[in-house]
C-alpha positions as CSV (number, residue, x, y, z in Angstrom):
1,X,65.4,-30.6,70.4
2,X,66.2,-33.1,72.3
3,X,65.8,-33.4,75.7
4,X,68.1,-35.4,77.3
5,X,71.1,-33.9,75.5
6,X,69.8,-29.8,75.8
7,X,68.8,-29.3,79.7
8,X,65.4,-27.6,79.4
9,X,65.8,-24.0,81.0
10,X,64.0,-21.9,82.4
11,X,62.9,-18.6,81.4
12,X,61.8,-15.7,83.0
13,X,59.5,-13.1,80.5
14,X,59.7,-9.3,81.6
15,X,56.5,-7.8,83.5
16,X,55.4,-4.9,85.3
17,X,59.8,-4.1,85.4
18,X,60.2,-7.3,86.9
19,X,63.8,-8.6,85.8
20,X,64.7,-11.7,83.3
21,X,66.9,-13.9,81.8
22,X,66.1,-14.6,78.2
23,X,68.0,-15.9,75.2
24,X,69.0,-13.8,72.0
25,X,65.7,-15.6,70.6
26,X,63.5,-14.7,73.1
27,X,64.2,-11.0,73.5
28,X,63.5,-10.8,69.6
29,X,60.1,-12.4,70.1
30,X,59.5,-9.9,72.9
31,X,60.4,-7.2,70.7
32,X,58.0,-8.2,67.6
33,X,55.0,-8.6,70.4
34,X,55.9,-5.2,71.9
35,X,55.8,-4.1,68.3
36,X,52.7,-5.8,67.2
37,X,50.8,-4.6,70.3
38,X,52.0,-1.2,69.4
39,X,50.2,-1.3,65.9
40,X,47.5,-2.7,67.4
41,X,46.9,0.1,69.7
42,X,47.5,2.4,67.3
43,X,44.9,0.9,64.9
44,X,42.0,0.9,67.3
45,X,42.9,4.6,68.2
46,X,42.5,5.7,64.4
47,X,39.4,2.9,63.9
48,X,37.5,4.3,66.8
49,X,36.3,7.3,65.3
50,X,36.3,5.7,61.4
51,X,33.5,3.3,62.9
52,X,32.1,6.5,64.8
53,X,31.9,8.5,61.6
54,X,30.4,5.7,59.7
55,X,28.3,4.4,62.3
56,X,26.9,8.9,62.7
57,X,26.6,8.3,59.1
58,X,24.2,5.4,58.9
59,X,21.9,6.9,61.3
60,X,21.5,9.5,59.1
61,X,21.0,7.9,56.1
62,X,17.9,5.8,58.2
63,X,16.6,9.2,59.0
64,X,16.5,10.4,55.7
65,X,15.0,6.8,54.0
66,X,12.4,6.9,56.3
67,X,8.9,8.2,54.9
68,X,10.4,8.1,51.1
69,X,9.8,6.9,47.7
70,X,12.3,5.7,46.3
71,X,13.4,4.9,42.6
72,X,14.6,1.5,42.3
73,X,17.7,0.2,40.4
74,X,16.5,0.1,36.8
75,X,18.6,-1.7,34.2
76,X,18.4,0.6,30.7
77,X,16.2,2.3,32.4
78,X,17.8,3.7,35.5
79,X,19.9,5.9,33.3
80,X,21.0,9.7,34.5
81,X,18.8,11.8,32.1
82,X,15.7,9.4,33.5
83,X,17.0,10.2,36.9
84,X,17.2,13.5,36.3
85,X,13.7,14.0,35.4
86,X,12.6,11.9,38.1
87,X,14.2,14.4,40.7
88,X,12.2,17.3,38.5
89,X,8.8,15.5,39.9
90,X,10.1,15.2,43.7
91,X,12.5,12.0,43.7
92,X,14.1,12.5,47.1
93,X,16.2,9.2,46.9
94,X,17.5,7.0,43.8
95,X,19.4,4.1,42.7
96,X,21.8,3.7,40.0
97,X,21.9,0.6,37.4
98,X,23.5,-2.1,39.3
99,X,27.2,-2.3,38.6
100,X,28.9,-5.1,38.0
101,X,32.1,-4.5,40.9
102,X,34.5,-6.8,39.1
103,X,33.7,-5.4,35.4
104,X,34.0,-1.8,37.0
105,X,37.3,-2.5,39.0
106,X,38.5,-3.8,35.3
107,X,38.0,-0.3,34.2
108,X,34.7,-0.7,31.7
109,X,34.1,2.6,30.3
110,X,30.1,1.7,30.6
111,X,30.1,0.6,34.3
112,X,32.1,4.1,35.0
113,X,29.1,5.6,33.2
114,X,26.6,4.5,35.8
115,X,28.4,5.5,38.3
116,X,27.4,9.1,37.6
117,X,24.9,11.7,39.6
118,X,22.7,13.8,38.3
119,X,22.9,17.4,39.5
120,X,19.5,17.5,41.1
121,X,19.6,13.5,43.1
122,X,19.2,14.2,46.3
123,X,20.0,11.0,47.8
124,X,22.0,9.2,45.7
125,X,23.3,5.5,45.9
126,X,24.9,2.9,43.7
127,X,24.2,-0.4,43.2
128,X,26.8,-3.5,43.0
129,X,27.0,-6.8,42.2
130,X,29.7,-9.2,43.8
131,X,30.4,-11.9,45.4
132,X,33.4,-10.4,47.1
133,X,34.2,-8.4,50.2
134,X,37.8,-7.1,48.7
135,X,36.4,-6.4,45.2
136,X,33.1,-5.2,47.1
137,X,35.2,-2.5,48.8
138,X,37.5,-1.2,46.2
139,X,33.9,-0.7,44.4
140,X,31.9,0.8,46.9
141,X,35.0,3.2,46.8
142,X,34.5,3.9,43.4
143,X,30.9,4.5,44.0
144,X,32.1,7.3,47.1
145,X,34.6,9.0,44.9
146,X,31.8,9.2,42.0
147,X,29.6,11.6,45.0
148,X,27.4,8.3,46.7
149,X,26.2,8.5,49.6
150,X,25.7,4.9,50.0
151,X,26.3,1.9,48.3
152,X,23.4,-0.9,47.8
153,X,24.2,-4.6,47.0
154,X,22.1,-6.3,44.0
155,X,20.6,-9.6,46.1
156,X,17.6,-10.0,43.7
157,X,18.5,-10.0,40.1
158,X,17.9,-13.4,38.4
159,X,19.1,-14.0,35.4
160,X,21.1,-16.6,34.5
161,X,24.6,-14.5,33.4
162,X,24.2,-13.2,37.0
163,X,23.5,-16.2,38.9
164,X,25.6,-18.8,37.7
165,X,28.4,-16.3,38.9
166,X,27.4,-16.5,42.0
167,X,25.7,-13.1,42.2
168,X,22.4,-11.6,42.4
169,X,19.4,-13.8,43.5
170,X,22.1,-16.7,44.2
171,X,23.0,-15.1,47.0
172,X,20.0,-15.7,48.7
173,X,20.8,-19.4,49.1
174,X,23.0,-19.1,51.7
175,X,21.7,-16.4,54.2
176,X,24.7,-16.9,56.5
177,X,27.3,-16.4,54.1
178,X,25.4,-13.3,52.4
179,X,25.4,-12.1,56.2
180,X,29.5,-12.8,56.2
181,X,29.6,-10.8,52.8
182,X,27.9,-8.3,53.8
183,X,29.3,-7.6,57.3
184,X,33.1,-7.6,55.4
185,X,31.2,-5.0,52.7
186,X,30.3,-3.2,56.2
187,X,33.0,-2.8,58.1
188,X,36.2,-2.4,54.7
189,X,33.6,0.7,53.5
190,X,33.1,4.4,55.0
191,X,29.8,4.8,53.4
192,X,27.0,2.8,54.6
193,X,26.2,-0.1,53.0
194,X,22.5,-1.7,52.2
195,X,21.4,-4.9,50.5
196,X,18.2,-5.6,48.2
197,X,16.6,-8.6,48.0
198,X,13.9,-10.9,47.3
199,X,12.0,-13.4,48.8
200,X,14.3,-15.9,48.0
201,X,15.5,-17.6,45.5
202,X,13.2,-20.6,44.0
203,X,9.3,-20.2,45.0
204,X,9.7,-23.2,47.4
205,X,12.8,-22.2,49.0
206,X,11.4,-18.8,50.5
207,X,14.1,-17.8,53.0
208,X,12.6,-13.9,53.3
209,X,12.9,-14.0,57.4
210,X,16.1,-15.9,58.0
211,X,17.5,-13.6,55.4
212,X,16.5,-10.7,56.5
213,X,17.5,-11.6,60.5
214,X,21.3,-12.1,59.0
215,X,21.6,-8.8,57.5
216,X,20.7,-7.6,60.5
217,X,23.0,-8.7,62.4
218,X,25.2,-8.1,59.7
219,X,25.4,-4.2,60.1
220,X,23.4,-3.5,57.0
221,X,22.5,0.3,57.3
222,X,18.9,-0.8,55.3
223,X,17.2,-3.4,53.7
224,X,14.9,-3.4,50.6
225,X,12.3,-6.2,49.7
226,X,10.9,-6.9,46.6
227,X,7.6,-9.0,47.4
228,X,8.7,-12.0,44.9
229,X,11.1,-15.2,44.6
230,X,13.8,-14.9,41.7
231,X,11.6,-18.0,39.8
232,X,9.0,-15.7,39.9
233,X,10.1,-12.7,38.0
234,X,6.9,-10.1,37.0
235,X,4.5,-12.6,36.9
236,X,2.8,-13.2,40.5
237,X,1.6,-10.6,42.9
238,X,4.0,-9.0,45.6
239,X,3.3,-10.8,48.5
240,X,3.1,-7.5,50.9
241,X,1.9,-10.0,53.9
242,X,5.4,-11.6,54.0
243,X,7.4,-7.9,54.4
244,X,4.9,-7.1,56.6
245,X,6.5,-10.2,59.0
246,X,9.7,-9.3,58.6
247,X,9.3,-5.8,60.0
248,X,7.6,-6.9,63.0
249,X,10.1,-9.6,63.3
250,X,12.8,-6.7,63.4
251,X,11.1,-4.6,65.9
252,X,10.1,-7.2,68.3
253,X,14.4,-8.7,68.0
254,X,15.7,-5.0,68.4
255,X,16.3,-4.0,64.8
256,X,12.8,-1.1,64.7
257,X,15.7,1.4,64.0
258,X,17.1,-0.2,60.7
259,X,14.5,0.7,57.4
260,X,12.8,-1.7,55.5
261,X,11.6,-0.5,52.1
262,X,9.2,-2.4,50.5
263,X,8.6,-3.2,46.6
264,X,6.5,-4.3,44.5
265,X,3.1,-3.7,42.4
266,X,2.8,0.3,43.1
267,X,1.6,2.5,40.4
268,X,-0.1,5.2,42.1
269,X,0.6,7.4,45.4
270,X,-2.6,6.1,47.2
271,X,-1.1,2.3,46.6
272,X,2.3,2.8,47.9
273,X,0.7,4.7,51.1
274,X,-1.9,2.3,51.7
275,X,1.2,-0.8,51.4
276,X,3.0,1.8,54.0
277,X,0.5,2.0,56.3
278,X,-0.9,-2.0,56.2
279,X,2.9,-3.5,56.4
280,X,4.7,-0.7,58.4
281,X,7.6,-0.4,56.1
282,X,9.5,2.8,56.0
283,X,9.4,3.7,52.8
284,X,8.5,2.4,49.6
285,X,10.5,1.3,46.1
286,X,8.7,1.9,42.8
287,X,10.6,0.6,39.1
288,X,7.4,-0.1,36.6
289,X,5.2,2.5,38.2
290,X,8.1,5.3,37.3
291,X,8.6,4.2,34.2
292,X,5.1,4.4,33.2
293,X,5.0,7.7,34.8
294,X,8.0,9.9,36.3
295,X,5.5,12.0,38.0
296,X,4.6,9.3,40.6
297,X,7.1,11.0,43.1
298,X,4.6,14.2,43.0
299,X,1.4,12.4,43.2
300,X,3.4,10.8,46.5
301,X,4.4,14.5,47.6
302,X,0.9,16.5,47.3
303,X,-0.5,12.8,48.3
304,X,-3.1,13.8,45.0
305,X,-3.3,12.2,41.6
306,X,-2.2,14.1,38.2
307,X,-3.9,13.3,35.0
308,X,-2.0,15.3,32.1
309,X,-3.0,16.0,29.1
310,X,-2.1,14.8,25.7
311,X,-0.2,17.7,25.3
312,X,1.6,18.2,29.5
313,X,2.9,14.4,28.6
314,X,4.5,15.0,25.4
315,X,5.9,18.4,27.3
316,X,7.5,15.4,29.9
317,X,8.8,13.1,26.8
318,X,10.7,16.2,25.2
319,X,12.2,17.0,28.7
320,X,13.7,13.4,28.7
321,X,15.1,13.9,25.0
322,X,16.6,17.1,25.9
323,X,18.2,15.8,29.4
324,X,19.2,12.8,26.5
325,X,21.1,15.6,24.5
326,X,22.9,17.3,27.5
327,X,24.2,13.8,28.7
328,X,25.3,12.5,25.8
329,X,25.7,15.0,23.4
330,X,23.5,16.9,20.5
331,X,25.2,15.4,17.9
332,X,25.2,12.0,15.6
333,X,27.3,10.0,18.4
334,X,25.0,11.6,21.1
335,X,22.1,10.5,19.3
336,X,23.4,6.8,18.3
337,X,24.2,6.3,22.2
338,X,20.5,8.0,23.3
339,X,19.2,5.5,21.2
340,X,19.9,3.1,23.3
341,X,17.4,4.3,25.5
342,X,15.0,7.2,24.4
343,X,12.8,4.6,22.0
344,X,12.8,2.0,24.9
345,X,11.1,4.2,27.5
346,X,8.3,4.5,25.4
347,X,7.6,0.8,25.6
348,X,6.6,1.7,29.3
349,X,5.4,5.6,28.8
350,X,2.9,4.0,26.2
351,X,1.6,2.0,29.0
352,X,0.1,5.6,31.0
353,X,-3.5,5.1,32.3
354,X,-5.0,7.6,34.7
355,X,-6.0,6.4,37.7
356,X,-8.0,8.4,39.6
357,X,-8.2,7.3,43.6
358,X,-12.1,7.8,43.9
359,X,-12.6,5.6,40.6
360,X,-10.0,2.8,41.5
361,X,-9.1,2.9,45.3
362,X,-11.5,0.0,45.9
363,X,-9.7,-2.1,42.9
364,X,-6.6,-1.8,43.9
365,X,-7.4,-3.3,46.9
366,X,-8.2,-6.8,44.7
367,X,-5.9,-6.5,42.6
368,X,-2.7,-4.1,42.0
369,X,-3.5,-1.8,38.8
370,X,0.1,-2.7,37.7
371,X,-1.2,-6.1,36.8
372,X,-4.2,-4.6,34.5
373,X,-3.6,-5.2,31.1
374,X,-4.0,-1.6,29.0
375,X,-6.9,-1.6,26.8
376,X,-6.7,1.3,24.2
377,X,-10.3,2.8,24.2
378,X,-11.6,3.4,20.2
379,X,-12.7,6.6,20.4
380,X,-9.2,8.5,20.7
381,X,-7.2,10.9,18.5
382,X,-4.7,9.8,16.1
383,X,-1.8,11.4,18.3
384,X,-3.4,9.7,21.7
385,X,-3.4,6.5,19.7
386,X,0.7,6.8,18.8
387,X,1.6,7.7,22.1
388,X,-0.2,4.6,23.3
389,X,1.0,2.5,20.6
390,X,3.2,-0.6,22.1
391,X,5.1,-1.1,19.1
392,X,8.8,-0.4,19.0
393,X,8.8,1.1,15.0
394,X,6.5,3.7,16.6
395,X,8.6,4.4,19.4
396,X,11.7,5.1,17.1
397,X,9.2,7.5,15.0
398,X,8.2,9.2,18.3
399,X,11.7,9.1,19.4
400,X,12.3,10.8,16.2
401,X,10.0,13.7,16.4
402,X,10.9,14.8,20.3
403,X,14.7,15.0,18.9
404,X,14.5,17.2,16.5
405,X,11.6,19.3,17.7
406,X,12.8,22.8,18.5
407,X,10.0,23.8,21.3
408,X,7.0,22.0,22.8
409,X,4.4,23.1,20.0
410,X,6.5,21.9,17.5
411,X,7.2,18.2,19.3
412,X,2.8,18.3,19.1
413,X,3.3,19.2,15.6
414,X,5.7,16.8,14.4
415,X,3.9,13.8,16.5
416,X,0.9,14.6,15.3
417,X,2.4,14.4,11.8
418,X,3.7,11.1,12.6
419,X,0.5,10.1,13.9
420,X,-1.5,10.8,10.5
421,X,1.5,9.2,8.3
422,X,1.3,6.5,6.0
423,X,4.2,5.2,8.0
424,X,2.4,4.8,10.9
425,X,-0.8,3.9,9.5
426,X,1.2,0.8,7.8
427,X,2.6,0.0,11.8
428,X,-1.1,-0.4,12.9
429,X,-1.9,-2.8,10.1
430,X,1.3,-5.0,10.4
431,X,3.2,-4.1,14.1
432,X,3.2,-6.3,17.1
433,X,3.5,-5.4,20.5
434,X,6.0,-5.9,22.7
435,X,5.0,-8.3,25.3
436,X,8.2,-9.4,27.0
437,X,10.2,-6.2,28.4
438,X,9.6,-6.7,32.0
439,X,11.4,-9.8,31.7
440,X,13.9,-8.4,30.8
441,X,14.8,-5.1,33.1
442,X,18.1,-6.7,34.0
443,X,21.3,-5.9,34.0
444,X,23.7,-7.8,31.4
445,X,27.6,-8.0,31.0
446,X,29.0,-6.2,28.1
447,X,28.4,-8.4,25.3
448,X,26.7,-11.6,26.4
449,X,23.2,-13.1,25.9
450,X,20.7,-13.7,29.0
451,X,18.6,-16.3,29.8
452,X,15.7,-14.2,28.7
453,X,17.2,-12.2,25.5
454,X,18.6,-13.5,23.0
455,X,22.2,-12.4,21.3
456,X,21.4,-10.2,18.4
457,X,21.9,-11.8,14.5
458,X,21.7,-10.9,11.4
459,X,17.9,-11.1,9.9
460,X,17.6,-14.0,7.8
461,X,17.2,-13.7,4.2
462,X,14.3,-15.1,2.0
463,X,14.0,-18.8,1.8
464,X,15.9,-20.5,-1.7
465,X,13.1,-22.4,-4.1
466,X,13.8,-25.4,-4.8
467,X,15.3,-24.5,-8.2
468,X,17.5,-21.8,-6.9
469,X,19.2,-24.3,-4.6
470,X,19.5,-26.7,-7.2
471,X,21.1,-23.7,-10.1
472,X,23.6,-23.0,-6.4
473,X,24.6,-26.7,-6.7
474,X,25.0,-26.8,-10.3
475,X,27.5,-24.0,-10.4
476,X,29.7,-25.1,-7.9
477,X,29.5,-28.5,-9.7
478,X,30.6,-26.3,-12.4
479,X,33.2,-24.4,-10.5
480,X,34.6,-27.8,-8.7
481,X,35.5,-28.9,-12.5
482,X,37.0,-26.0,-13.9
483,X,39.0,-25.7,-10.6
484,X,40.3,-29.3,-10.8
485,X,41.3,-29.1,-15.0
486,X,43.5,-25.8,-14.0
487,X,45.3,-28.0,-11.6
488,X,44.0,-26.2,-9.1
489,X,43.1,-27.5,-5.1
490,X,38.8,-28.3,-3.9
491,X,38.1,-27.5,-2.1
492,X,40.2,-24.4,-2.2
């Protein structure tokens, strides 16, 4: 306006009842902030007890992770019927397979699967991946209206199809804008919210602490570590000393009351409460050691080591077929979609070593018994010998033979079959192992290829002779001609 031609005037604003003069303009401004206070007020009176509620509710999920083991987030392996037969041993708290949010929030009929609970999980959360406090909430609602009873965020996986989305391990780069992620996460959700990471991302960018500090202060409700960069995968120790650090760094800065969980290299009961005792973490997460044996949650509870039998292990191995059958269905579509996992477990249930705590207490110490490498002894049965067979044709016959057994004497029966069969007699003379499957428990979206597992393709036929290559040339040649003297189009 301009000055000079519009006298500037002077307004009065209405306060405490103290009389005016205002414009047409002004009294609608007046009337947008009286309305915008209003809703304002009104929002902090319903927010109050929403942060209350959530705020009662994250104190008692820290009570209950405290003192716990604690099934990780296992990719193919984390499925319900696994779960479920985890929970038979003791499992007091789980994890689902991480979720990705954006994939689930598209309405992918496998992410909805994971969402699932078993009947028996007692505590029971699900595990996303995002980058994304608005897709981040309208998942962790998903997760709350599936029955969680908190939602975890994936800050450690590190393969490639994850990262260079920006999720997973990548996150770990920036601790202060995981901590800005995490606080939206927080605050948009009425469940709690916790975050598991590593110990950073690349082996000489370890940012463990600093990370740790900004979840914290972000309102995470806890906070798991696995002992290992991203770069590092499986193959170094868990480096227990570091997450020892970072829970005496959150007691000495105010944060003793949120749990830290630590993970890493534990395959027996008297290693995870030895690593709870040394590094003062709350509880404990175990992913390999399960796998290799679901009953690790009752060794934890009676704090005592079970050896079973030949015969009390195949008893375990049916259960998981039959929890298979009741999840997916006893039928040929049932059995096509176990198959995605019943045979795969056995590439870590063939890995089953007893190890008694006065034999191995001492060794452990040295060296974490995960990292032993399993050395069949010569002298066993032909039915010990399948069960610890690491090949995945015997797995599919063992598979096999727990589906269509009919009782627990008859699974012995049929395996032991199978373990005198020319079939399998013909895997020991010409099957491999397979080395590589810790490298890849990951989570992968529907239909793409990983950095460490390759796309399926066809197998390649038998390689052409010389002469057969030359006949293939000769009858095109052949074909070309006959093509062309029709008056016909080459190529066609």
């Amino acid at each position: 306006r301009n000055n000079e031609q519009q006298p500037q005037k002077e307004y009065l604003v209405r306060i405490n009842n103290t009389s005016c003069t205002r414009s047409r303009h002004q009294r609608l401004i007046m009337k947008k902030i009286n309305q915008l206070a209003a809703l304002v007020l009104c929002y902090n009176s319903i927010r109050t007890p929403i942060a209350e509620a959530l705020s009662s509710s994250s104190a008692t999920l820290q009570k209950s992770l405290s003192g716990k083991m604690i099934l990780a987030p296992l990719t193919r392996g984390g499925n319900l019927p696994f779960r479920r037969l985890c929970s038979d041993f003791g499992m007091e708290a789980s994890l689902s397979e991480m979720i990705y949010a954006r994939s689930l929030l598209k309405g992918d009929a496998v992410e909805q699967a994971r969402l699932r609970r078993a009947s028996n999980e007692q505590l029971y959360g699900v595990q996303i991946a995002t980058n994304s406090v608005s897709e981040g909430i309208n998942a962790i609602k998903e997760a709350e209206n599936a029955g969680a009873d908190f939602c975890d965020l994936n800050c450690g996986c590190p393969i490639f199809e994850a990262t260079r989305r920006g999720l997973g391990s990548s996150l770990l780069r920036s601790p202060q804008k995981l901590g800005k992620l995490v606080s939206g996460l927080v605050n948009g959700s009425s469940i709690p919210v916790t975050v598991k990471i590593r110990l950073g991302c690349e082996t000489d960018t370890i940012n463990c602490l600093e990370t740790v500090h900004a979840l914290r202060e972000a309102g995470a409700a806890a906070i798991t570590i696995h002992g290992r960069t991203a770069q590092q995968g499986y193959s170094k120790n868990a480096d227990w000393e570091l997450i020892q650090k970072a829970v005496e760094e959150g007691k000495e800065n105010g944060y003793g009351h949120i749990p830290v969980i630590g993970n890493g290299d534990i395959l027996t009961y008297y290693e995870a409460r030895r690593r709870m005792e040394e590094s003062k973490v709350d509880s404990v997460m175990v992913g390999r050691g399960a796998l290799s044996k679901p009953w690790i949650f009752k060794e934890f509870k009676d704090n005592d080591t079970w050896n079973p039998d030949i015969n009390e292990r195949i008893e375990v191995y049916r259960t998981l077929s039959q929890y298979m059958k009741d999840h997916f269905g006893d039928d040929s579509m049932g059995r096509k979609k176990s198959w995605n996992f019943l045979p795969w477990h056995f590439e870590f249930l063939s890995r089953y070593t007893p190890y008694p705590e006065h034999e191995f207490s001492v060794q452990s110490i040295e060296k974490p018994l995960i990292q032993n490498r399993v050395i069949i002894p010569d002298d066993i049965s032909p039915l010990e010998l399948l069960m610890a067979n690491r090949c995945s044709d015997a797995h599919d016959l063992i598979a096999n033979a727990l589906w269509e057994s009919d009782s627990n004497a008859n699974a012995v029966q049929k395996l032991t079959a199978v373990a005198e069969s020319n079939e399998f007699k013909e895997i020991l003379r010409n099957g491999s192992a397979n080395l590589g499957e810790d490298a890849v428990l990951t989570n992968l979206p529907k239909g793409k290829a990983g950095k460490w597992e390759k796309r399926r393709g066809r197998t390649p036929g038998p390689k052409r002779t010389d002469e057969e290559i030359a006949q293939i040339r000769a009858d095109r040649a052949d074909k070309k001609m006959r093509v062309l003297a029709e008056g016909g189009k080459w190529p066609p």
